[in-house]
Backbone as CSV, one residue per row, in Angstrom:
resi,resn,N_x,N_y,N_z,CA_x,CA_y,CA_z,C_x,C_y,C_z
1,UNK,-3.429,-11.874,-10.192,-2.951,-11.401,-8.912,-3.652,-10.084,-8.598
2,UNK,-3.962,-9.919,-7.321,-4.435,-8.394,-6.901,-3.722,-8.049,-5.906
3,UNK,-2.997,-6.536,-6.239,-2.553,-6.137,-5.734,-3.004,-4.641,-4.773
4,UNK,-2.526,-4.583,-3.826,-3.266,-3.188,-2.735,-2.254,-2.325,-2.388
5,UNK,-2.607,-1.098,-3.149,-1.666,-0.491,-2.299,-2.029,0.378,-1.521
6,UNK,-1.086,0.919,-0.722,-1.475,2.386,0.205,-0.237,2.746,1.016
7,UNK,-0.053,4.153,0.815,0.693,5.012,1.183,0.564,4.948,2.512
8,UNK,1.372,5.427,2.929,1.814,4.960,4.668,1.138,6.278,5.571
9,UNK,0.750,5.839,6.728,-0.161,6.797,6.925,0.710,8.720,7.126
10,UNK,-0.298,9.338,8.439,0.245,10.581,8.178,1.465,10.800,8.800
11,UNK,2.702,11.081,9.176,3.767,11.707,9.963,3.774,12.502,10.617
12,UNK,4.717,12.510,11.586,5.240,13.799,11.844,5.757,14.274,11.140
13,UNK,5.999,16.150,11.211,6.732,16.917,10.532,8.052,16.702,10.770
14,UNK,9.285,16.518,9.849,10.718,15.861,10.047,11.238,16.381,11.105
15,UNK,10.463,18.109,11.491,11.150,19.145,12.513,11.189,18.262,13.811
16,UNK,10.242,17.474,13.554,9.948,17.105,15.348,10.069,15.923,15.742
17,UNK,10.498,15.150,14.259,11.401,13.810,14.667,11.904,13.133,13.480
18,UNK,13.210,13.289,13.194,13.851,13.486,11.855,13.206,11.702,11.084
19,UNK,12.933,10.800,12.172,12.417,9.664,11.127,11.307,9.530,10.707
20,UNK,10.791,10.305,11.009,9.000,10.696,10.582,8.168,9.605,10.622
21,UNK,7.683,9.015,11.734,6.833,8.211,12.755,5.435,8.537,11.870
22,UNK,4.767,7.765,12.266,3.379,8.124,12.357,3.175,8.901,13.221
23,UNK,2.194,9.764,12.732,1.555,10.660,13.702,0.579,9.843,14.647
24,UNK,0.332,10.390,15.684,-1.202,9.866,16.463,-2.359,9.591,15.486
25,UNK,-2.478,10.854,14.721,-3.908,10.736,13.748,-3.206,9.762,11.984
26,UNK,-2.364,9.480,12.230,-1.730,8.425,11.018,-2.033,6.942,11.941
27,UNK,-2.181,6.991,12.853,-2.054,5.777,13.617,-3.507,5.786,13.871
28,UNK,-4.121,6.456,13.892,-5.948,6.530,14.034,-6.444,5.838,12.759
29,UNK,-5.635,6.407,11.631,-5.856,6.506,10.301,-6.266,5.006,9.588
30,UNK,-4.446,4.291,10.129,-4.046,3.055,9.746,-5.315,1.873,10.485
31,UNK,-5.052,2.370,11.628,-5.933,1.617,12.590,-7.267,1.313,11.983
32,UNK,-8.043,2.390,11.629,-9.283,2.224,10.730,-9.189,1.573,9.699
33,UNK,-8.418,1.890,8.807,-7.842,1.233,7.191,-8.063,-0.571,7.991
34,UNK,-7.423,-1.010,8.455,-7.088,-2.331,8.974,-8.024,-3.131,9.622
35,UNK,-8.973,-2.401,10.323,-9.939,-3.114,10.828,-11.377,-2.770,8.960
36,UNK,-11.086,-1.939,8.742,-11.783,-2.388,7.595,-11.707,-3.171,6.374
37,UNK,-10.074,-3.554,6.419,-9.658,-4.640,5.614,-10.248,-5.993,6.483
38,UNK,-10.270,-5.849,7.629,-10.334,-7.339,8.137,-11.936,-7.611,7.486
39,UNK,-12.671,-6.410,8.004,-14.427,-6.432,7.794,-14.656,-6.932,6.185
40,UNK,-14.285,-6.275,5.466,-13.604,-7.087,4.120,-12.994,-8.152,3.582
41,UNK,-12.558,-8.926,4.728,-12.459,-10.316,4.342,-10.912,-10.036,3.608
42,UNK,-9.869,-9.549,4.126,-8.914,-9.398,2.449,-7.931,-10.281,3.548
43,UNK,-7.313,-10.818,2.747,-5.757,-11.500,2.731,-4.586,-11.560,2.124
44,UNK,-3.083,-11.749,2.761,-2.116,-11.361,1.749,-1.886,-12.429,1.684
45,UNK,-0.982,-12.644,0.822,0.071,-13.872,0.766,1.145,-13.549,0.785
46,UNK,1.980,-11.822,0.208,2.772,-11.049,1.061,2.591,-9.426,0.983
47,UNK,3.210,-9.803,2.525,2.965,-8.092,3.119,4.494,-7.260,2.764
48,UNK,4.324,-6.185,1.803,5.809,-5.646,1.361,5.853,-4.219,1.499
49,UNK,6.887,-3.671,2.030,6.670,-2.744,2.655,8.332,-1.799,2.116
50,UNK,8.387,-0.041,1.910,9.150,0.637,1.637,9.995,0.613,3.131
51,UNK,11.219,0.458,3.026,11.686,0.607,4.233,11.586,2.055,5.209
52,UNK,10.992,2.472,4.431,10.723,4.448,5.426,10.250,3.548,6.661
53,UNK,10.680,4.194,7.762,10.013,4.273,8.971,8.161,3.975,8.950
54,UNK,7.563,4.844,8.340,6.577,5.390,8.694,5.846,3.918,7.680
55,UNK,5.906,3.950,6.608,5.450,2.484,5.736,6.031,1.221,6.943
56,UNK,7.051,0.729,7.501,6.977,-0.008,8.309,5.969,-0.441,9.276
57,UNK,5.439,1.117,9.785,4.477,1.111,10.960,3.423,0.752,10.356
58,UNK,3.369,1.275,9.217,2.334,1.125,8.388,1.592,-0.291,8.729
59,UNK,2.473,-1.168,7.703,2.306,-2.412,7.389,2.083,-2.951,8.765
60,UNK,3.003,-2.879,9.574,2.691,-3.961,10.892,1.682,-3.613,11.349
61,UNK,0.768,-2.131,11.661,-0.272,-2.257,11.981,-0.996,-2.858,11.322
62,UNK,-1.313,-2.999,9.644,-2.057,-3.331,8.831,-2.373,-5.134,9.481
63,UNK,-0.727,-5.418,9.555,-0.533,-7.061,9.480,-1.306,-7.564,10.840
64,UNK,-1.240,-6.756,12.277,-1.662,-6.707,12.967,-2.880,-6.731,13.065
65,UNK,-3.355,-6.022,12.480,-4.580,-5.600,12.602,-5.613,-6.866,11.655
66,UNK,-4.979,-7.217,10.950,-5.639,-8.314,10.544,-5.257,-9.698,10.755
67,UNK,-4.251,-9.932,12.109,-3.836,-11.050,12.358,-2.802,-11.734,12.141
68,UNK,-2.314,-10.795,11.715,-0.584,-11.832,10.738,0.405,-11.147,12.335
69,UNK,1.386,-11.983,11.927,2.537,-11.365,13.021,2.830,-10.137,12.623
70,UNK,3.438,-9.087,13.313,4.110,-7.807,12.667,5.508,-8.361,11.874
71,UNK,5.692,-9.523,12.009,7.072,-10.424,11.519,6.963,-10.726,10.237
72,UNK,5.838,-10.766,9.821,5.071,-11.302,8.072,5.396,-9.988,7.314
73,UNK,5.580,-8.898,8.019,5.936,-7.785,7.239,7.483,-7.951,6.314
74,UNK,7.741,-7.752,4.884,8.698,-7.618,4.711,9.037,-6.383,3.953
75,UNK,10.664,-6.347,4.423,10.972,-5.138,3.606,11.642,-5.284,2.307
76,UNK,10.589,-4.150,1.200,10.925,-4.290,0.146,11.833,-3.406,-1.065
77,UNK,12.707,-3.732,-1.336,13.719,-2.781,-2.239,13.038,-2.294,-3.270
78,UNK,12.347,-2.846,-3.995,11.511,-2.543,-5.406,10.652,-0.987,-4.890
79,UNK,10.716,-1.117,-3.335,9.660,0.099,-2.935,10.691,1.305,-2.322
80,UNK,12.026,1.727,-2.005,13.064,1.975,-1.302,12.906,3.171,-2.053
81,UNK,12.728,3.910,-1.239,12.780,5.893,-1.983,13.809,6.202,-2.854
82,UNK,13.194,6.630,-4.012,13.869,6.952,-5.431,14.315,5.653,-6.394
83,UNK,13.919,4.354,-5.849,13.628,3.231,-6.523,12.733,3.690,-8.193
84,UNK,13.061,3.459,-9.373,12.704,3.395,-10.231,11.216,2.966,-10.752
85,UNK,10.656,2.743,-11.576,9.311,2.546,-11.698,9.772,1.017,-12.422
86,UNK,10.707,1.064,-13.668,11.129,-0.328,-13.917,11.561,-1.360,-12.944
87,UNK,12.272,-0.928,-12.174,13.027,-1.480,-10.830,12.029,-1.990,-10.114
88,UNK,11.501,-1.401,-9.951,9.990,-1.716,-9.189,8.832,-3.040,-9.796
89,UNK,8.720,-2.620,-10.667,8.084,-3.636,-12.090,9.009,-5.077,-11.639
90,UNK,10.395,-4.919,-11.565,11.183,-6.251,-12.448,11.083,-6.864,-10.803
91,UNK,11.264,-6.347,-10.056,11.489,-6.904,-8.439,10.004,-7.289,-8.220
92,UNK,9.283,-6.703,-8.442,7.480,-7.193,-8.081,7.569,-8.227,-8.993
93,UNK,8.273,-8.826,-10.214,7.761,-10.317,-10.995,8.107,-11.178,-10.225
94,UNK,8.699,-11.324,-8.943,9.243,-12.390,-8.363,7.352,-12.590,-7.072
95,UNK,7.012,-11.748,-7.349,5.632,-12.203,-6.346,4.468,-12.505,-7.286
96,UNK,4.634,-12.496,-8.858,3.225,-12.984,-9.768,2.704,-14.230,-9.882
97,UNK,3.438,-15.252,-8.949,2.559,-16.417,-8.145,1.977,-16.461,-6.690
98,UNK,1.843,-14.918,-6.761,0.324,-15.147,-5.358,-0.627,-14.409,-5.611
99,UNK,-1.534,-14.655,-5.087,-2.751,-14.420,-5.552,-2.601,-12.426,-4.917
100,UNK,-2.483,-12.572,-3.987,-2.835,-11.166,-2.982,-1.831,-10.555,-2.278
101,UNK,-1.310,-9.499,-2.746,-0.183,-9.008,-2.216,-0.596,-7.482,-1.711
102,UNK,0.160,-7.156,-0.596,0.370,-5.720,-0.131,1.049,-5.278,-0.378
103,UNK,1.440,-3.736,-0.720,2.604,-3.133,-0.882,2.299,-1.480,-0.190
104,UNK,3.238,-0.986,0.329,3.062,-0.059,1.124,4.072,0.628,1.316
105,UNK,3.756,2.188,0.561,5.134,2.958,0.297,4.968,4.535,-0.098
106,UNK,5.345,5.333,-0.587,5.228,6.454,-0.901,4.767,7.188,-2.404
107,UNK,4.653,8.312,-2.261,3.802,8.728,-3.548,5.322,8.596,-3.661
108,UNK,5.939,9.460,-5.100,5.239,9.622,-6.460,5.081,7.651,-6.721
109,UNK,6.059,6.627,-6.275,6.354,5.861,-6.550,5.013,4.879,-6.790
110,UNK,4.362,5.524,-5.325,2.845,4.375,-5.822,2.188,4.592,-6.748
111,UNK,1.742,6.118,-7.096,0.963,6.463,-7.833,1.308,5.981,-9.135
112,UNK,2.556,5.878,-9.751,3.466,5.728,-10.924,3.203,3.962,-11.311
113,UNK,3.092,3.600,-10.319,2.997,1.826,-10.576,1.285,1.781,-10.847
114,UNK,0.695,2.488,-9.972,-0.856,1.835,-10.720,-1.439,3.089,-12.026
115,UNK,-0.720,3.921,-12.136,-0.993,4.570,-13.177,-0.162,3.476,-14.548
116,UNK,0.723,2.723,-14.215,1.714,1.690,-15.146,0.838,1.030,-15.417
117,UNK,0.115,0.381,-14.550,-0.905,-0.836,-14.422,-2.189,-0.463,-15.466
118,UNK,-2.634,0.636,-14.871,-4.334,0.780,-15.479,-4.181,1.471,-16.425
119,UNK,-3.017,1.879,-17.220,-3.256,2.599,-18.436,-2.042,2.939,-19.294
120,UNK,-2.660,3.182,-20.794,-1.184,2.945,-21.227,-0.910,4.300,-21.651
121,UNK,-2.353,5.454,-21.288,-2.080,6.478,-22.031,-0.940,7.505,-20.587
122,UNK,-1.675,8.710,-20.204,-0.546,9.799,-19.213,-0.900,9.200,-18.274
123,UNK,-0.279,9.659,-16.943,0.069,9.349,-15.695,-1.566,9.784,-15.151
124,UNK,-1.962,8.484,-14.488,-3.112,8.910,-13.169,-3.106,9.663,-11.882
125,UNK,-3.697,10.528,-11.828,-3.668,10.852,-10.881,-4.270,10.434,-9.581
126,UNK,-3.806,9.834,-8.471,-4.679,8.988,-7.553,-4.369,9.654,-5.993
127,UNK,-5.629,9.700,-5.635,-5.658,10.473,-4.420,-5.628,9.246,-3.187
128,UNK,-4.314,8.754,-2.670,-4.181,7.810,-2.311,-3.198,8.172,-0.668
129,UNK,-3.848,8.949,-0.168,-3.497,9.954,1.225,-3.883,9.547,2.556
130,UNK,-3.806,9.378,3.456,-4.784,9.286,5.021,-5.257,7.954,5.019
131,UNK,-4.880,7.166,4.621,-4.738,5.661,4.705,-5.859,4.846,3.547
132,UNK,-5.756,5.651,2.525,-6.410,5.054,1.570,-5.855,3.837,0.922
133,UNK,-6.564,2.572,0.539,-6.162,1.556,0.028,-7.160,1.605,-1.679
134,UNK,-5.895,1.161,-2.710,-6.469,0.416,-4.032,-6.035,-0.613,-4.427
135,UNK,-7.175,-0.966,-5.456,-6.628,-2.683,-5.252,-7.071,-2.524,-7.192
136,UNK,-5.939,-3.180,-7.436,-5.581,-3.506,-8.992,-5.779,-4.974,-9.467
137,UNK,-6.546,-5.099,-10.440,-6.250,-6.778,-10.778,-5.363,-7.067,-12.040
138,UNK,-4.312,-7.934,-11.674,-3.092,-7.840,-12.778,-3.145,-9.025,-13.261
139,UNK,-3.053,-9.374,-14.605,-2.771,-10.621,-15.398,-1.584,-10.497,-15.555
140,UNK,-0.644,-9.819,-15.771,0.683,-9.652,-15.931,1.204,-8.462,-15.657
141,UNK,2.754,-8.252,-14.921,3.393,-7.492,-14.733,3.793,-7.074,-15.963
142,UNK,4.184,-6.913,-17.148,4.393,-7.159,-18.044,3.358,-6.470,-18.807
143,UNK,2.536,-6.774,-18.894,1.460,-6.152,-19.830,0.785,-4.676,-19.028
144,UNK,0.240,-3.826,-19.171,-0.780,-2.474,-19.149,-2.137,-2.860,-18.720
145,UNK,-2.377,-3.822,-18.904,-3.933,-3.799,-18.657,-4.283,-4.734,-17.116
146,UNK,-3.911,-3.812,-16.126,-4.380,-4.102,-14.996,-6.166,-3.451,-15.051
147,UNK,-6.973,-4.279,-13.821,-8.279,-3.709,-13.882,-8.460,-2.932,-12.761
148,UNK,-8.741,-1.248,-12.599,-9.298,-0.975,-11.050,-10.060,-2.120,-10.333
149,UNK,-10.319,-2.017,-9.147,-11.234,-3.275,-8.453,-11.739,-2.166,-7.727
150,UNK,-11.343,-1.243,-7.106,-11.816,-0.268,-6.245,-10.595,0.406,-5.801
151,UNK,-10.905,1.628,-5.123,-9.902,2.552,-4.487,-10.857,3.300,-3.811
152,UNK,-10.696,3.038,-2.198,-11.081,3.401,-1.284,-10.781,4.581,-0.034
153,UNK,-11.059,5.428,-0.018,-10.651,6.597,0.965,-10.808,6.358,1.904
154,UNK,-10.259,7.328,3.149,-9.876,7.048,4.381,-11.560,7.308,5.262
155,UNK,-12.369,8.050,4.875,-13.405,8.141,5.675,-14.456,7.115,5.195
156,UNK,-14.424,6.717,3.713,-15.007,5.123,3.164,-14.343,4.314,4.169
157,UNK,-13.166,4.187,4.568,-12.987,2.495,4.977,-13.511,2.962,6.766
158,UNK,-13.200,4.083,7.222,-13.560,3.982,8.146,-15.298,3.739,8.559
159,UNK,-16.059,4.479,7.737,-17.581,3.307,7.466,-17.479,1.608,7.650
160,UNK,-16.898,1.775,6.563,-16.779,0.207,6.667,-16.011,-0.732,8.350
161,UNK,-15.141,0.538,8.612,-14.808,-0.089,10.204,-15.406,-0.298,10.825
162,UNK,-16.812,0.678,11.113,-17.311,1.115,12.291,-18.970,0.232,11.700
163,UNK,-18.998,-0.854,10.931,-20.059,-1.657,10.322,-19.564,-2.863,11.418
């Protein structure tokens, strides 16, 4: 299975709208991310998403943007702020019969799952900000030895948009 993740784009500051939206330039952000997934050829089989506001927008642009309904988006508990890293693990085994999954949610939580994945020694640090996407290849939830495939930054995918 390969899995992608990416943090939801940028917000507003809570001051100026307590559900913290995408910003304009989070929505520039996503927008790019998405048309460079399409240029990439990628597909889900599911789109899973932290219920925050801002990961919602996330995803439906993503889903959008590459053709799925904004309806294919679902919301996922395993991703739900202050959700556990095990919790997370045991709720993601129910998707290790598809090939390609999205998930789309917040630090520390993302960073913590592919640092789970790619290693068994300390925590990775992954610069996974402004609509960056990585993509993990997993033989098992269960086991440590996921493979990087790539992890892509926000001004990389936007290259790749504008190809």
């Amino acid at each position: 299975m390969n899995l992608y993740l990416m943090q939801h784009g940028a917000c507003l500051p809570q001051e100026v709208n307590p559900n913290q939206p995408l910003s304009p330039v989070g929505q520039s952000q996503i927008g790019a991310t998405a048309q460079a997934m399409r240029v990439m050829g990628l597909w889900f089989d599911a789109l899973l998403t932290s219920p925050r506001y801002a990961a919602v927008q996330t995803s439906r642009l993503v889903a959008e943007g590459l053709g799925y309904a904004a309806s294919s988006v679902t919301s996922f508990s395993g991703l739900d702020p202050g959700v556990s890293l095990k919790a997370c693990l045991e709720q993601l085994r129910a998707c290790e019969r598809y090939q390609s999954v999205f998930l789309c949610g917040e630090l520390p939580l993302l960073g913590d799952l592919a640092s789970h994945l790619l290693t068994s020694g300390p925590r990775l640090s992954l610069a996974l900000e402004g609509g960056a996407l990585l993509a993990i290849g997993v033989n098992s939830l269960g086991s440590r030895s996921g493979s990087l495939r790539w992890l892509l930054q926000g001004p990389q995918l936007q290259m790749i948009a504008a190809s």
